[in-house]
C-alpha positions in Angstrom: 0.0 0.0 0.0 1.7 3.4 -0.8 0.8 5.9 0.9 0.4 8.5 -1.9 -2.4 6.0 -3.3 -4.5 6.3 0.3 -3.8 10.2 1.3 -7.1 11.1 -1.4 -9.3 8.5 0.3 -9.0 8.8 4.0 -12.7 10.8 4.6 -15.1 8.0 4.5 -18.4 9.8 6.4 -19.5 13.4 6.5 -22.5 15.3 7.4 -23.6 18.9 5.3 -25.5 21.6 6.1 -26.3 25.0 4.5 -29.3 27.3 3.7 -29.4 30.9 1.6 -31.4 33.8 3.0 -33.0 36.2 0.6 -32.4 39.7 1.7 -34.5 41.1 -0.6 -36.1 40.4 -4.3 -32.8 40.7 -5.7 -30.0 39.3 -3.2 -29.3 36.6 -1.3 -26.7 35.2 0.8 -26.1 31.6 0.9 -24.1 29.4 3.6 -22.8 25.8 4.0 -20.8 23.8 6.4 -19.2 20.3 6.1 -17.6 18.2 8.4 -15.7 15.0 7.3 -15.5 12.8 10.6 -11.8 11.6 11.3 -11.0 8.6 9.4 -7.8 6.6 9.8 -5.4 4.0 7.4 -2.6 1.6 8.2 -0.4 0.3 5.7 3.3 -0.1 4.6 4.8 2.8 2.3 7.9 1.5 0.2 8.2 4.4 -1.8 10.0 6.5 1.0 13.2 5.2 0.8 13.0 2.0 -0.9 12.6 0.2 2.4 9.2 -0.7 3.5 7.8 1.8 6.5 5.0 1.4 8.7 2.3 4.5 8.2 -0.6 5.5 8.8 -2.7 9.0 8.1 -5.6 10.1 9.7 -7.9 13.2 8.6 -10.6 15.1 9.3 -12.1 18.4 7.3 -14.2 21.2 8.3 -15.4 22.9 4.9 -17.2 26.5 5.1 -19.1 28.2 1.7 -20.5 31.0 1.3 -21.8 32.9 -1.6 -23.7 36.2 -2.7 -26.4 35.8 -5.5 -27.7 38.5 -7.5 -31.0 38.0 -9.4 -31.4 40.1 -12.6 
């Protein structure tokens, strides 16, 4: 398992939330949050130094979007 390969990979669950407001008849702001739970993998990277190395990389993400609409 090289590590490289499994860095993409580790978020497995996440939960999403977001809404937009309307501030009037022709804006409105919009708003999102994400949070990828932390998610772990084990492996050996040979890739390093040409000897096999025990790894493992754990992540977790908090995401934030927001946005401003204009409505013509």
């Amino acid at each position: 398992m090289v590590i490289n390969t499994i860095a993409p990979a580790t978020r497995q669950w996440h939960l999403s939330a977001g809404g937009t407001y309307r501030i009037n008849d022709r804006w409105a702001f919009t708003f999102s949050y994400t949070h990828a739970f932390s998610n772990s993998f084990s492996g050996n990277n040979p890739a390093l130094t040409g000897a096999p190395q025990d790894v493992r990389i754990r992540m977790k993400q908090h995401e934030i979007a927001t946005g401003l609409s204009y409505r013509w």
